[in-house]
TORPA-4810 file (N, C-alpha, C, O; in nm, 3 decimals):
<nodes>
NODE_1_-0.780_5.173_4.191_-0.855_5.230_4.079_-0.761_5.266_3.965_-0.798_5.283_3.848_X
NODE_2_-0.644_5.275_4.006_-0.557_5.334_3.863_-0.503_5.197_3.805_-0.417_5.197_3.717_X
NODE_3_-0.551_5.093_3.851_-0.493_4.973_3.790_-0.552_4.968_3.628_-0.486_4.971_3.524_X
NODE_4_-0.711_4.958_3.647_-0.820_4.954_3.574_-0.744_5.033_3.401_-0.767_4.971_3.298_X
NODE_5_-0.690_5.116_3.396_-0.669_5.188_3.271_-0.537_5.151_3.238_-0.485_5.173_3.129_X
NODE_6_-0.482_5.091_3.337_-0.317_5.000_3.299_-0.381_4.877_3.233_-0.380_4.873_3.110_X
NODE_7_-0.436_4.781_3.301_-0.480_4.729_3.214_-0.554_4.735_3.100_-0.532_4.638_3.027_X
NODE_8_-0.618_4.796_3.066_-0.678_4.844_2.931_-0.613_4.882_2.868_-0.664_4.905_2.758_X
NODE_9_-0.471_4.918_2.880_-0.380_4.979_2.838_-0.252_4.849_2.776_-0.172_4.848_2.683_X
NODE_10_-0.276_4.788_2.846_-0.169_4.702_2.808_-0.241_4.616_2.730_-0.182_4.577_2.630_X
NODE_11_-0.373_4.568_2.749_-0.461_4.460_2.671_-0.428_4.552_2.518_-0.367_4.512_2.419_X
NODE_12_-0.486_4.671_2.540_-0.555_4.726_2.381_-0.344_4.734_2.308_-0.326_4.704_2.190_X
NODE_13_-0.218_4.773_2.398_-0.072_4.705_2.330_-0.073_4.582_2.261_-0.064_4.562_2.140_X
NODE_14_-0.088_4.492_2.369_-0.165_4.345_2.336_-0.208_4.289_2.236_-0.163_4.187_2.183_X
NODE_15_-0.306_4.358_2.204_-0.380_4.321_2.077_-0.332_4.376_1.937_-0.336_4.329_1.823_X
NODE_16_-0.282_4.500_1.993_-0.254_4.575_1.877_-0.053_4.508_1.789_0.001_4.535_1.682_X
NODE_17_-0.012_4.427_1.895_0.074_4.353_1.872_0.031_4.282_1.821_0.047_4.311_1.703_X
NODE_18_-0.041_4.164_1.832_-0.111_4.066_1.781_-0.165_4.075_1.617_-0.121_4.001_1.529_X
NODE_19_-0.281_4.194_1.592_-0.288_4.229_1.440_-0.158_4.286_1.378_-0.143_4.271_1.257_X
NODE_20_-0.096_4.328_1.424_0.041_4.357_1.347_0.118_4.244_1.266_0.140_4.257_1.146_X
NODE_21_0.172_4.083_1.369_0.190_4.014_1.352_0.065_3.910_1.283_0.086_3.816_1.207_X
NODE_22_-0.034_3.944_1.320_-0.134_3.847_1.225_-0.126_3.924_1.044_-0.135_3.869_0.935_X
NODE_23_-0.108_4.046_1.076_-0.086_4.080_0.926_0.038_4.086_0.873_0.058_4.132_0.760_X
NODE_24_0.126_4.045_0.943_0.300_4.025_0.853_0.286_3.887_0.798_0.336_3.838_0.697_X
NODE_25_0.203_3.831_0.895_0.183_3.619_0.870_0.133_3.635_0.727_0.193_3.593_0.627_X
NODE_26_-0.028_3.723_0.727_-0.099_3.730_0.660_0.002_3.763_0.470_-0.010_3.704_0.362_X
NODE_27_0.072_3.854_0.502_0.118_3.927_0.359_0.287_3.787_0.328_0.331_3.766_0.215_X
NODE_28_0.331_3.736_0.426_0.402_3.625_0.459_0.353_3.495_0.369_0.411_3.453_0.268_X
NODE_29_0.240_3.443_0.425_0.232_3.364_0.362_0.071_3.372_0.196_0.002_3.289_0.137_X
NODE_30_0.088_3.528_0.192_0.031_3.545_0.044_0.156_3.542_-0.076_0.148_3.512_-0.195_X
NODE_31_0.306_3.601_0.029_0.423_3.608_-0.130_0.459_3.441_-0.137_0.512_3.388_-0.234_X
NODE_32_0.420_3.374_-0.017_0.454_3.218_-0.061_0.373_3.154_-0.162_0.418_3.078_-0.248_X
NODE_33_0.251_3.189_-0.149_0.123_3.151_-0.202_0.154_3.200_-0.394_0.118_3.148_-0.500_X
NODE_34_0.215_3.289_-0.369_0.230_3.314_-0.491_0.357_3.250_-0.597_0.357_3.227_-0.718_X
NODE_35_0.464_3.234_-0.487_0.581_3.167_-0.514_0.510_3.027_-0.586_0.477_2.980_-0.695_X
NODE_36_0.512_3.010_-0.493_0.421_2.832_-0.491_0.335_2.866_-0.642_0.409_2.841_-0.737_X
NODE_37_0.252_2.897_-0.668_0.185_2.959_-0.814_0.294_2.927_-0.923_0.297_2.848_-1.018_X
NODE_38_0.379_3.018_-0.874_0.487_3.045_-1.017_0.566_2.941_-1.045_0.597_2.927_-1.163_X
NODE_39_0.621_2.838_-0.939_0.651_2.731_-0.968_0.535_2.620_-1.029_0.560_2.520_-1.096_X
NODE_40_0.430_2.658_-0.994_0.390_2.536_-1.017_0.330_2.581_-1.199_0.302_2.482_-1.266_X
NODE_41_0.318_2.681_-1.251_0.293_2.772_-1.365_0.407_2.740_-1.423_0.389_2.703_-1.539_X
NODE_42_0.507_2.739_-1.392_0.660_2.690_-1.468_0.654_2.594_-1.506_0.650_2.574_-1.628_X
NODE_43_0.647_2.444_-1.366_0.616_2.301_-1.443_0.544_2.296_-1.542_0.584_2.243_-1.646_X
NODE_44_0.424_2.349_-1.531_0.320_2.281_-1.618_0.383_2.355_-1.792_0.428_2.284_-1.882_X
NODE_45_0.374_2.458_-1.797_0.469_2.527_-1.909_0.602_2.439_-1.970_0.607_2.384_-2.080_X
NODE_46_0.696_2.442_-1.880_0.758_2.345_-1.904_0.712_2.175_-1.955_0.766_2.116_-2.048_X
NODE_47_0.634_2.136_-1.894_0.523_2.040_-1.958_0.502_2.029_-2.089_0.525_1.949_-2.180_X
NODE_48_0.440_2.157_-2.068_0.359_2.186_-2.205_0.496_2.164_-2.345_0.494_2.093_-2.445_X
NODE_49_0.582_2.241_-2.303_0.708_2.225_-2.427_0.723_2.083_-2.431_0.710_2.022_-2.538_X
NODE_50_0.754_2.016_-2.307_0.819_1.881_-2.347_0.690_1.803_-2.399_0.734_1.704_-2.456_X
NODE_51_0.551_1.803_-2.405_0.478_1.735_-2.468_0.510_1.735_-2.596_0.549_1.632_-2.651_X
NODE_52_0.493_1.887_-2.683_0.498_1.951_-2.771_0.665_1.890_-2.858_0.689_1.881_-2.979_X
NODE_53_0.749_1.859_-2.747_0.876_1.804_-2.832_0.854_1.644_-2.836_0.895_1.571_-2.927_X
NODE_54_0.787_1.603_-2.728_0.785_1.437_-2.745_0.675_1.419_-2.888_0.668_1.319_-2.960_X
NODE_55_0.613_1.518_-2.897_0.481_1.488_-3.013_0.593_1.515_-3.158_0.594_1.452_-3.263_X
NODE_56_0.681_1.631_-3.117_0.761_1.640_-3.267_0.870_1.524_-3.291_0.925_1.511_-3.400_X
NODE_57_0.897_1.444_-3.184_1.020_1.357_-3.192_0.955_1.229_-3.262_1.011_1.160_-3.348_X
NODE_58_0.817_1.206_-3.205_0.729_1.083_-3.231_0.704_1.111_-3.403_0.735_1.019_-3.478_X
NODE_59_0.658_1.215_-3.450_0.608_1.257_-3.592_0.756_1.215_-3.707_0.761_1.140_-3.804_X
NODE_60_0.856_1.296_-3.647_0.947_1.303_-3.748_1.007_1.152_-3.735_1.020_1.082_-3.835_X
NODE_61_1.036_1.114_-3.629_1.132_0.951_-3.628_1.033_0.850_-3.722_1.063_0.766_-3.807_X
NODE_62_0.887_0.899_-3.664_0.839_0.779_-3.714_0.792_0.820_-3.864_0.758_0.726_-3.936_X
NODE_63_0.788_0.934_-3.913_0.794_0.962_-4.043_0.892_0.874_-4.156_0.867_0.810_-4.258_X
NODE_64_1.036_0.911_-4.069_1.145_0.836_-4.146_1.120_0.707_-4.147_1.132_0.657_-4.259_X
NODE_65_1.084_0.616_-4.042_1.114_0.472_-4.025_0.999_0.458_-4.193_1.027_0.423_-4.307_X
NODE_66_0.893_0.497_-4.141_0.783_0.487_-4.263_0.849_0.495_-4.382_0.797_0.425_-4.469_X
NODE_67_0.953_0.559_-4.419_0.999_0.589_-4.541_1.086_0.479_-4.580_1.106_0.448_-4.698_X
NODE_68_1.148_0.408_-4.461_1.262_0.324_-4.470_1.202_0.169_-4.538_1.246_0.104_-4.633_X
NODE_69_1.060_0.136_-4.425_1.012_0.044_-4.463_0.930_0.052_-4.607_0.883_-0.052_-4.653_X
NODE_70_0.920_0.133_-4.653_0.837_0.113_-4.769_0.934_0.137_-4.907_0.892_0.112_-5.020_X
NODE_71_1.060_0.186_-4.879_1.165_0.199_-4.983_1.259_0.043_-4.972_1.322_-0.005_-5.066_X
NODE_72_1.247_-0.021_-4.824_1.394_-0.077_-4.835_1.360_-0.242_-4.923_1.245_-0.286_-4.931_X
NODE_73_1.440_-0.290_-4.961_1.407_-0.429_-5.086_1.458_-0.566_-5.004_1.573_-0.569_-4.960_X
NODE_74_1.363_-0.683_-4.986_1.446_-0.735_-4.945_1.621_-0.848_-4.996_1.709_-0.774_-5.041_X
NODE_75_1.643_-0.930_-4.992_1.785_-0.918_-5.033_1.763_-1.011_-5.131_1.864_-1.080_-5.133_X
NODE_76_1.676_-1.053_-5.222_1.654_-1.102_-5.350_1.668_-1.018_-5.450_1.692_-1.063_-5.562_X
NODE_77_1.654_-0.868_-5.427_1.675_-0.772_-5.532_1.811_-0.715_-5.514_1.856_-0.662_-5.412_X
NODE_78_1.868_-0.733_-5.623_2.020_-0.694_-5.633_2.052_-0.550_-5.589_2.158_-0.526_-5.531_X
NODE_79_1.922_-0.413_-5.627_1.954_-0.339_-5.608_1.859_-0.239_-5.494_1.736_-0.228_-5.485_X
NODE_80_1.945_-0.186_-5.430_1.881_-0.144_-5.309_1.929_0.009_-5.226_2.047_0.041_-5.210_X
NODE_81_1.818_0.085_-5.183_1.875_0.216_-5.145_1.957_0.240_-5.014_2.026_0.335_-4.976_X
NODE_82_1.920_0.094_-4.945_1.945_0.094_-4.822_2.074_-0.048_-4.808_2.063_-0.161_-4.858_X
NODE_83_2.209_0.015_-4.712_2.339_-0.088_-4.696_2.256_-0.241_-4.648_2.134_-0.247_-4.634_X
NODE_84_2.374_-0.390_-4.622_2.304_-0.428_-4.569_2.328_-0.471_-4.431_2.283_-0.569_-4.371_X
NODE_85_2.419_-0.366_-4.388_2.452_-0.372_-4.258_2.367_-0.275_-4.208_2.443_-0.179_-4.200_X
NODE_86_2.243_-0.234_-4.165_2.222_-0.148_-4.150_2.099_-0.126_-3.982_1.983_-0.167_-3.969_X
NODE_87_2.161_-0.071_-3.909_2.108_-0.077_-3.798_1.965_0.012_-3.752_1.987_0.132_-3.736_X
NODE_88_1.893_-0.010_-3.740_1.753_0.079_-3.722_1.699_0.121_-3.583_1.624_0.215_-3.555_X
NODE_89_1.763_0.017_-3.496_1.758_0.055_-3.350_1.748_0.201_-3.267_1.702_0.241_-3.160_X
NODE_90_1.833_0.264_-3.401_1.816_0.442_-3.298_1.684_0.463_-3.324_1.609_0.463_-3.226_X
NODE_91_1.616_0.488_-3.477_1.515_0.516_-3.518_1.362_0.488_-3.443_1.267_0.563_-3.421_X
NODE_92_1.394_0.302_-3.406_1.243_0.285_-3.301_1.300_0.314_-3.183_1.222_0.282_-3.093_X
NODE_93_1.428_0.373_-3.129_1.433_0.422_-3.019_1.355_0.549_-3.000_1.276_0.568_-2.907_X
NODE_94_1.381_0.628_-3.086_1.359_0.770_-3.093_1.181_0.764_-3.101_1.112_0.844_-3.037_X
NODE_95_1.137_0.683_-3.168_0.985_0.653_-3.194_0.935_0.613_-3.024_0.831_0.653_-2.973_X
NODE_96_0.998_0.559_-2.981_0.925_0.521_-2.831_0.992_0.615_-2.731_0.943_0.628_-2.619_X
NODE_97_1.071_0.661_-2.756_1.117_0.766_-2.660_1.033_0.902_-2.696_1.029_0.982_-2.603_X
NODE_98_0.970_0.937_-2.805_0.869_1.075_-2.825_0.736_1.005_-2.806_0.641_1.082_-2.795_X
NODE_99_0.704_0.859_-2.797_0.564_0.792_-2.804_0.543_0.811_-2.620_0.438_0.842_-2.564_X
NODE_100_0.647_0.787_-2.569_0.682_0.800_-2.402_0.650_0.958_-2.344_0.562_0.978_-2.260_X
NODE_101_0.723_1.050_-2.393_0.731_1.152_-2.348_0.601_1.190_-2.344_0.535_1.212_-2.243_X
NODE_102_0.548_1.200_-2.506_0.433_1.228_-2.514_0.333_1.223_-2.458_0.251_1.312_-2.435_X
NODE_103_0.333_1.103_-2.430_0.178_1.017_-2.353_0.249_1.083_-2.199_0.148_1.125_-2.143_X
NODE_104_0.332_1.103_-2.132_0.356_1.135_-1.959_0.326_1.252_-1.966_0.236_1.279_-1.886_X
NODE_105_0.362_1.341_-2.028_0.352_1.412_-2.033_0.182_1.521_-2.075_0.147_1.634_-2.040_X
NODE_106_0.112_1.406_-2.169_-0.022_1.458_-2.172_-0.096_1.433_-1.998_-0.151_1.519_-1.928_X
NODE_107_-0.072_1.284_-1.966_-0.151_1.252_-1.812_-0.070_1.345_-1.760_-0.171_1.402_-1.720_X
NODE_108_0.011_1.410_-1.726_0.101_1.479_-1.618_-0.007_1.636_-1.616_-0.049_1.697_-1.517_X
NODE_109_-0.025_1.663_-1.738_-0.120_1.769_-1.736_-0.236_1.727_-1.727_-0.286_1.817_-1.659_X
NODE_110_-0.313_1.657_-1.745_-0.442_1.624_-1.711_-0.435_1.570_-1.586_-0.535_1.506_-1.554_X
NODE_111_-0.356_1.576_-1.516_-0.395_1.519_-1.336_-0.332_1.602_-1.303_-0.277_1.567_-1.199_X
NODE_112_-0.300_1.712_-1.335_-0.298_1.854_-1.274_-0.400_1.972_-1.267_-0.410_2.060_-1.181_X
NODE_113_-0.476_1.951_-1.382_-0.537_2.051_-1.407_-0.638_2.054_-1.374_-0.687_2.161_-1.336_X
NODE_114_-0.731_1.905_-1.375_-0.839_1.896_-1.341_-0.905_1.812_-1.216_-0.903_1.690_-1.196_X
NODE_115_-0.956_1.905_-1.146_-0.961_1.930_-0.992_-1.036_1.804_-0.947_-1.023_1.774_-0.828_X
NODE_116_-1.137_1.701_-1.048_-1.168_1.598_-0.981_-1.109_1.497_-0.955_-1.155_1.428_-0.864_X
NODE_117_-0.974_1.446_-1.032_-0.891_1.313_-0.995_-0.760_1.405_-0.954_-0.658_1.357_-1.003_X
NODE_118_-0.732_1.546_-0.864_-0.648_1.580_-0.812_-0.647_1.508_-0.692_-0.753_1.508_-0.629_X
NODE_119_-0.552_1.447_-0.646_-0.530_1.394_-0.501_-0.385_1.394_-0.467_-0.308_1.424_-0.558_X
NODE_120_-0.327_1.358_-0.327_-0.204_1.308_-0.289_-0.117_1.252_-0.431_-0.011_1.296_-0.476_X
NODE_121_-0.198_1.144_-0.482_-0.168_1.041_-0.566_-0.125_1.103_-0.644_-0.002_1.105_-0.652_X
NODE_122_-0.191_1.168_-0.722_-0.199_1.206_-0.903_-0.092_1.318_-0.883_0.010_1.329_-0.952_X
NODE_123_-0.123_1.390_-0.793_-0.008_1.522_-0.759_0.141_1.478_-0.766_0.235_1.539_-0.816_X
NODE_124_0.138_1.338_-0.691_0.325_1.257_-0.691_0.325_1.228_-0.828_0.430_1.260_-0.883_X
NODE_125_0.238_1.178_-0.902_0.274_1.121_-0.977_0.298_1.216_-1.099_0.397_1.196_-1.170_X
NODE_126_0.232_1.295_-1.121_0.240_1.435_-1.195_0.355_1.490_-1.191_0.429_1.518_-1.285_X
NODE_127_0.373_1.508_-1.066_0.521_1.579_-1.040_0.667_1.568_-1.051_0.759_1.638_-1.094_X
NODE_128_0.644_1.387_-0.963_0.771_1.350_-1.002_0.798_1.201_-1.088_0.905_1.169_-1.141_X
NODE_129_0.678_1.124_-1.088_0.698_1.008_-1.172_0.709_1.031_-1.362_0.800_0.990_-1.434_X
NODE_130_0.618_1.089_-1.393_0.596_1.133_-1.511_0.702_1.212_-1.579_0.721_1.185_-1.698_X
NODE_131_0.767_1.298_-1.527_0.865_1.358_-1.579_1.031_1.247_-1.537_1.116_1.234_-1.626_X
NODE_132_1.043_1.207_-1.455_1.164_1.116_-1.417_1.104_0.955_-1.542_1.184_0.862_-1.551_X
NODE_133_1.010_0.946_-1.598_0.977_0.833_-1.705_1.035_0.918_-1.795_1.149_0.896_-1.838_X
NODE_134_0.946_1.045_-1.842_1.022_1.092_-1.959_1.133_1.110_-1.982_1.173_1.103_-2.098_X
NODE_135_1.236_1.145_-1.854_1.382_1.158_-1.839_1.487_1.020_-1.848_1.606_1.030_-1.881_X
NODE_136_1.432_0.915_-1.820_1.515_0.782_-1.824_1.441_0.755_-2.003_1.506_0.672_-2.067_X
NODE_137_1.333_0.809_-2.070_1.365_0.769_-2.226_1.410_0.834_-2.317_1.412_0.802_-2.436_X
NODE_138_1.473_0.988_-2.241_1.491_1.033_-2.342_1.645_1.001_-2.311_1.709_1.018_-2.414_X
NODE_139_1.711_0.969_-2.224_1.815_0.914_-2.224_1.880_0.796_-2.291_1.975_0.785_-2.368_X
NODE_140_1.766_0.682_-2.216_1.779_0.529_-2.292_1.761_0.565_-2.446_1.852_0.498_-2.496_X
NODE_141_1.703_0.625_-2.538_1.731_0.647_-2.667_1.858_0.758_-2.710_1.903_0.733_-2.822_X
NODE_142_1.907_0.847_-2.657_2.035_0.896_-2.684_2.141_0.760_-2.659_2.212_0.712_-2.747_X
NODE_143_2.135_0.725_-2.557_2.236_0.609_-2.530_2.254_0.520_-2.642_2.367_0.486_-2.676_X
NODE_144_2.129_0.473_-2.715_2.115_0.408_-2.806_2.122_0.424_-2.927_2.144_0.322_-2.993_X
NODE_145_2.112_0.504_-2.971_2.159_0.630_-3.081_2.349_0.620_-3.100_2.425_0.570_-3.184_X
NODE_146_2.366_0.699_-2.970_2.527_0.705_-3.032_2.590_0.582_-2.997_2.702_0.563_-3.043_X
NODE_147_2.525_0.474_-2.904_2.635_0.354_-2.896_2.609_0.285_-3.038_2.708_0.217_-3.065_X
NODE_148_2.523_0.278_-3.128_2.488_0.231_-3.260_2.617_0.368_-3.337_2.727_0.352_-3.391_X
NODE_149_2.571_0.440_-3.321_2.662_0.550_-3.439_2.811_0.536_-3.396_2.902_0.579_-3.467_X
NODE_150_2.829_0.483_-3.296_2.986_0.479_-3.263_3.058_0.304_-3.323_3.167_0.256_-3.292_X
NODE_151_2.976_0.256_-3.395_3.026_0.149_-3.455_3.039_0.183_-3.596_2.961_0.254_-3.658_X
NODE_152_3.168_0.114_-3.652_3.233_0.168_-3.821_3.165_0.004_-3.896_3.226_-0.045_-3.990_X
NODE_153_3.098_-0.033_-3.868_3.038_-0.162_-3.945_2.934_-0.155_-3.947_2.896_-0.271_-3.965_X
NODE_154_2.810_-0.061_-3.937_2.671_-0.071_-3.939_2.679_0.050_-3.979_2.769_0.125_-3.942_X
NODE_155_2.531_0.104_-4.111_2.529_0.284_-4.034_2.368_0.244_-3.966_2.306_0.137_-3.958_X
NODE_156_2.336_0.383_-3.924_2.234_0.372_-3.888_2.127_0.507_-4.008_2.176_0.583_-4.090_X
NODE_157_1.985_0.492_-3.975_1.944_0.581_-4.083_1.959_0.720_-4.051_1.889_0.785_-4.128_X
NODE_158_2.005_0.776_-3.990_2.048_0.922_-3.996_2.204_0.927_-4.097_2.220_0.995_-4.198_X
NODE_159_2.277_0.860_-4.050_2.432_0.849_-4.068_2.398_0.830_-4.243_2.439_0.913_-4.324_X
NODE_160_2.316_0.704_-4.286_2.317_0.667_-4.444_2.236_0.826_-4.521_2.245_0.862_-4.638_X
NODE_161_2.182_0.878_-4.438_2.036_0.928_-4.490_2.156_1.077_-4.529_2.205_1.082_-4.641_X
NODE_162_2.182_1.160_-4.449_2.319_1.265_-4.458_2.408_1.201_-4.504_2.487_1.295_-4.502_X
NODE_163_2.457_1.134_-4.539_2.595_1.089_-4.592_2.509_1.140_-4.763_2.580_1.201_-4.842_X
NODE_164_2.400_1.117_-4.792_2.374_1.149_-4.956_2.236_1.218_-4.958_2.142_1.206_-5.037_X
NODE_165_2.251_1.287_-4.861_2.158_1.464_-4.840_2.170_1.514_-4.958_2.064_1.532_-5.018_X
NODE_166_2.295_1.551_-5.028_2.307_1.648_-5.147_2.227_1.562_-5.254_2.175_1.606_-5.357_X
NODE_167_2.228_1.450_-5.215_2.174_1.396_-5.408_2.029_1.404_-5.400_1.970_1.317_-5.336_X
NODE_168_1.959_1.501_-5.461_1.809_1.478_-5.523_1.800_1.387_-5.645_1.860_1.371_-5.752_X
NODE_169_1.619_1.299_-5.527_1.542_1.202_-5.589_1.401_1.249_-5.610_1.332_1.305_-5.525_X
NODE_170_1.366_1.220_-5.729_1.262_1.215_-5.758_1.179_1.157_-5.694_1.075_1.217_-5.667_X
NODE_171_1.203_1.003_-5.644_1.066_0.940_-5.560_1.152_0.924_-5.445_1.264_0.975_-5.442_X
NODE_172_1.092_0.841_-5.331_1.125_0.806_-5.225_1.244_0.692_-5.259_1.253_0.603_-5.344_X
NODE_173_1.330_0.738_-5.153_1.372_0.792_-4.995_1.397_0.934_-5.035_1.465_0.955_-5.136_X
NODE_174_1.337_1.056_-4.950_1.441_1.168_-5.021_1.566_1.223_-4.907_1.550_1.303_-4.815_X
NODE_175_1.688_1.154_-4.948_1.764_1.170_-4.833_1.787_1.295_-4.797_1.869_1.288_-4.705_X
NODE_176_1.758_1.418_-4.819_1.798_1.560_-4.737_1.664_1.548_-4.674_1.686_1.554_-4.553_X
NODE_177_1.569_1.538_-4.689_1.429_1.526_-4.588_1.450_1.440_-4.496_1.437_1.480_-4.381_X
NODE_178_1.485_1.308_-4.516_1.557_1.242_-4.392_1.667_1.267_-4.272_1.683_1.239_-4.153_X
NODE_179_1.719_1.322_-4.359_1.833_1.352_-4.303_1.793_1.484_-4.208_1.872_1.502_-4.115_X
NODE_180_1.718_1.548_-4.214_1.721_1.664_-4.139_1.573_1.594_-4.012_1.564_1.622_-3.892_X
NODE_181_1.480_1.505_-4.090_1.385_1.467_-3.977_1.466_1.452_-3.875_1.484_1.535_-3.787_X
NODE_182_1.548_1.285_-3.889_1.626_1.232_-3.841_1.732_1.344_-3.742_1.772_1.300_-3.634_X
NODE_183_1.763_1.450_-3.775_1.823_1.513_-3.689_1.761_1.603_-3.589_1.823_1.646_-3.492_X
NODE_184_1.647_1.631_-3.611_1.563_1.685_-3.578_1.478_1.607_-3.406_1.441_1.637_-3.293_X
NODE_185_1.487_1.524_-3.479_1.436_1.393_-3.378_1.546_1.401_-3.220_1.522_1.419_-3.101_X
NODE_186_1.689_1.375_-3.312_1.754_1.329_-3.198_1.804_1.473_-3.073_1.840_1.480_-2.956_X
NODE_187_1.776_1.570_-3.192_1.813_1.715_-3.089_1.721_1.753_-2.998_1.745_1.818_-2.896_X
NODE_188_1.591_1.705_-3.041_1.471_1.712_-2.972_1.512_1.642_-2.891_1.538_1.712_-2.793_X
NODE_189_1.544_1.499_-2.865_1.544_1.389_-2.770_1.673_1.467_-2.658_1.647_1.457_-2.538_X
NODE_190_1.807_1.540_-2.694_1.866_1.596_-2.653_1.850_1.714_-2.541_1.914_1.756_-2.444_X
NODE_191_1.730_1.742_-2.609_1.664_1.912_-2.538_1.598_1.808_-2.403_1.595_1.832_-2.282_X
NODE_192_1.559_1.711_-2.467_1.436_1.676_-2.345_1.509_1.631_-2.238_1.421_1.593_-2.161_X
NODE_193_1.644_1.605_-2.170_1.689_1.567_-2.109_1.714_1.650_-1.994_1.699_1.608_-1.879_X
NODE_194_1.768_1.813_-2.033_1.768_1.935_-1.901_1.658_1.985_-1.929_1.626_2.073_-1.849_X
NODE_195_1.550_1.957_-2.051_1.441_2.019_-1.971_1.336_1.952_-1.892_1.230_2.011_-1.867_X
NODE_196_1.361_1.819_-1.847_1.291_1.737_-1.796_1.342_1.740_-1.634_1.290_1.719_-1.524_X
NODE_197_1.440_1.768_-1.674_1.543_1.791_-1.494_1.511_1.929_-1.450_1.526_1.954_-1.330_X
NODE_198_1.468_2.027_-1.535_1.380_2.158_-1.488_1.232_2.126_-1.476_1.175_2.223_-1.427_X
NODE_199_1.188_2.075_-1.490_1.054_2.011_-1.469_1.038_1.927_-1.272_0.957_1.938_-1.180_X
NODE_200_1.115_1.882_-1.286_1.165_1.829_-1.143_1.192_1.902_-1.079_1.152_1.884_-0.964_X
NODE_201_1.276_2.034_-1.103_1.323_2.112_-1.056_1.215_2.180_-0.975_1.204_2.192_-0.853_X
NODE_202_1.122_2.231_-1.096_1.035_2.291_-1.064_0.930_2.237_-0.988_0.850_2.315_-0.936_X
NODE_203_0.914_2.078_-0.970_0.851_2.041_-0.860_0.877_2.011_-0.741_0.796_2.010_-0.649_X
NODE_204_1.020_1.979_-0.735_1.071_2.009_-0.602_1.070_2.120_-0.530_1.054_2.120_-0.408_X
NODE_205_1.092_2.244_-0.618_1.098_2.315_-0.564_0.924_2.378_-0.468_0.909_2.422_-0.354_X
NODE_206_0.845_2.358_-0.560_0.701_2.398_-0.519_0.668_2.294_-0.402_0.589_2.328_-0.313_X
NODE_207_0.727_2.170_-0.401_0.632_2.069_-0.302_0.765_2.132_-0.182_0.748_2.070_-0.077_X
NODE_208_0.829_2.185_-0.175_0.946_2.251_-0.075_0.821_2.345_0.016_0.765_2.348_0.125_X
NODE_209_0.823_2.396_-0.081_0.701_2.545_-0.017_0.635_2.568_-0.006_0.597_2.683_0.019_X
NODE_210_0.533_2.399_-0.025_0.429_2.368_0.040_0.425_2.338_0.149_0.344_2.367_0.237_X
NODE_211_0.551_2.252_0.150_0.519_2.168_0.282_0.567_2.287_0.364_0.498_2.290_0.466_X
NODE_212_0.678_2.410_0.364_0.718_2.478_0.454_0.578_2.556_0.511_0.553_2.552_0.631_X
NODE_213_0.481_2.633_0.408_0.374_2.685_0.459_0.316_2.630_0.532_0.276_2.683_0.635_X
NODE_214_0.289_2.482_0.497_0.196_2.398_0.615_0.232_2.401_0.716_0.166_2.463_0.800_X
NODE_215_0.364_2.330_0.756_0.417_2.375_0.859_0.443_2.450_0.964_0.462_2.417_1.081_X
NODE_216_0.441_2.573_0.904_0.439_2.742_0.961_0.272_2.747_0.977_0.254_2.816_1.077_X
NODE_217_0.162_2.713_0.933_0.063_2.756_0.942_0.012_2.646_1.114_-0.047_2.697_1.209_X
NODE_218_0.044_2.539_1.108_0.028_2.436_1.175_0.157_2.444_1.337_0.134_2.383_1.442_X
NODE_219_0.275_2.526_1.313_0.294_2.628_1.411_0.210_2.730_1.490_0.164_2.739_1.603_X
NODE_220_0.211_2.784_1.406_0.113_2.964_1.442_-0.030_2.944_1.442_-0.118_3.030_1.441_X
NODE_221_-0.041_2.804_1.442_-0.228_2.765_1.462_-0.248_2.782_1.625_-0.158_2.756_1.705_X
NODE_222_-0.389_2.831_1.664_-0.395_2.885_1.823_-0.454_2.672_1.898_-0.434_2.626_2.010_X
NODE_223_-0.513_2.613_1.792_-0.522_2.487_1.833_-0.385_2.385_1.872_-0.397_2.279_1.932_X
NODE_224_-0.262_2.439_1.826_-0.179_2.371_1.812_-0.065_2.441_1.928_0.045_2.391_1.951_X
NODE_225_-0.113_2.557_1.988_-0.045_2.636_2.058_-0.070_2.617_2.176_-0.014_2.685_2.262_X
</nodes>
């Protein structure tokens, strides 16, 4: 007969072990839940800037080119604003490297945000394709940029456009407006390079602490036990 209250005694320990540990799991995997949040609140933020710079890199490069083509003469006219060695290659670099960013960067947020074409799919591709595109153009146009500016026989239109910043024109080209788009462009294209590798960052790090929760949950599951 004195067994009867040992056991009741050890069951009601028992249990009372059990909610203890079901509520450390519980508050456990709510600070992950939240972790996981803040990373994934970072990417998209981060996102959000690098759209916002691929949209300013696309505006200003392709502002200038616009200016170039509608000022430059071709070589029947003796006189002309533009050398005739003159290389343009950085310029539609910089134009498809903010036309790039831009556009990955808009789908990267729209297959995040909205919960009916969220899947496996859109989530990889959001995470890590879209930002590793934007990161190989904003490179391939820096590359292209200074291997053009590192030659003494061509300029390119930043290099011509600052070289005669100080002289005000009345009509088009106005080289200090160029000259600062044009720089504007390529610092942008500059920025987008570590902040595109924090973008990654930030999805590695969140798909880390997803998969660890699953894991742990798919442990401590009583079906799996």
């Amino acid at each position: 007969m004195a067994t009867k209250p040992q056991v009741t005694a050890d069951y009601q320990e028992s249990h009372g072990s059990n909610d203890q540990r079901s509520e450390f799991e519980t508050r456990d995997d709510d600070r992950k839940s939240a972790i996981l949040r803040i990373a994934e609140s970072v990417r998209l933020g981060l996102t959000v800037l690098a759209l916002l710079a691929g949209l300013t890199i696309l505006g200003t490069a392709a502002a200038t080119l616009q200016v170039y083509n509608t000022t430059s003469l071709t070589t029947d006219f003796k006189l002309s604003m533009w050398p005739q060695e003159f290389d343009i290659r950085p310029t539609v670099a910089l134009v498809t490297c903010g036309a790039i960013i831009f556009l990955s960067s808009t789908v990267s947020i729209i297959t995040s945000k909205i919960p009916s074409i969220r899947n496996p799919l859109t989530i990889l591709l959001s995470t890590f394709l879209f930002p590793t595109v934007s990161l190989i153009a904003g490179l391939t146009a820096i590359s292209i940029y200074y291997g053009v500016n590192t030659s003494n026989t061509s300029y390119s239109l930043q290099t011509w456009s600052c070289q005669f910043s100080h002289i005000s024109l009345d009509v088009k080209p106005h080289f200090g407006a160029l000259c600062k788009e044009s720089k504007t462009a390529l610092y942008l294209s500059v920025m987008i390079i570590p902040l595109e590798i924090l973008v990654l960052g930030a999805g590695v790090l969140g798909k880390q602490g997803e998969r660890k929760s699953v894991f742990i949950r798919e442990k401590g599951s009583p079906a799996l036990s």
